[in-house]
N, C-alpha and C positions, 0 to 999 in steps of 0.2 A: 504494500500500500504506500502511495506517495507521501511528503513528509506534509505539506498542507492538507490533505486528505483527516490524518491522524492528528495533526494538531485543531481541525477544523472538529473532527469528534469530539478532541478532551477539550476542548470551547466549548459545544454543546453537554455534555456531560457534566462539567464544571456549570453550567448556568441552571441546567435542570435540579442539579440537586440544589443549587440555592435558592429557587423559588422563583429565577427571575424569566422574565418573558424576551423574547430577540428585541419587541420594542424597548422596556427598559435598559437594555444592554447598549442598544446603538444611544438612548439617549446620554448614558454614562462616558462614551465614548466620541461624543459627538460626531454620531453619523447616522444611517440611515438604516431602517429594518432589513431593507432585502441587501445591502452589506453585510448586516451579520450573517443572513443566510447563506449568503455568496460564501464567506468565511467559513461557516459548519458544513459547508457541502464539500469544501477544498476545492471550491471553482476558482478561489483565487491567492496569488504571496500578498503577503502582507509585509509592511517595512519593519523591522523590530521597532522600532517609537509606537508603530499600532500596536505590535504584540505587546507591549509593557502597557499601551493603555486599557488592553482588555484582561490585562493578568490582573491591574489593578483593579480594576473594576469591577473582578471578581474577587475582588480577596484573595487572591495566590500569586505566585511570582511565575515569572516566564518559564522557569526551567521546569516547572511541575506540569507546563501545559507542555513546551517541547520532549518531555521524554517518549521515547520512542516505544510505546511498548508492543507487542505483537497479537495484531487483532486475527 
C-alpha cells in the first residue's frame, strides 16, 4: 500500500476515534471537507506543514500518523 494511502487511513482512524467529523477537521486545519477526504483516500501528498497541522489537530504528532504499519 502507498505511503499517502496508509497515512490517509491513520488520519481517518485517528479522527474517528476522537469523535470528530472531516468537517471539523478541515475547519481545525483551515481547509476544506473534500480535502480531508482527498487526504483519507491517499488521493493526494500533503506538505509536512499540512501533516503537523493535522497531527495537531488531532492531538498526536506526525510520526504516530506516519508509521508505517502493515494493513
Amino acid at each position: 500500500m502507498e505511503i499517502k494511502k496508509r497515512f490517509g487511513l491513520a488520519v481517518k482512524e485517528k479522527r474517528v476515534a476522537l469523535g470528530i467529523s472531516q468537517e471539523e477537521l478541515a475547519m481545525r486545519i483551515e481547509a476544506d471537507q473534500a480535502y480531508v477526504s482527498r487526504v483519507e483516500a491517499g488521493q493526494i501528498n500533503v506538505t509536512l506543514e499540512t501533516m503537523q497541522q493535522i497531527a495537531s489537530a488531532l492531538k498526536t504528532d506526525a510520526a504516530e500518523l506516519l508509521i508505517l504499519r502493515q494493513i
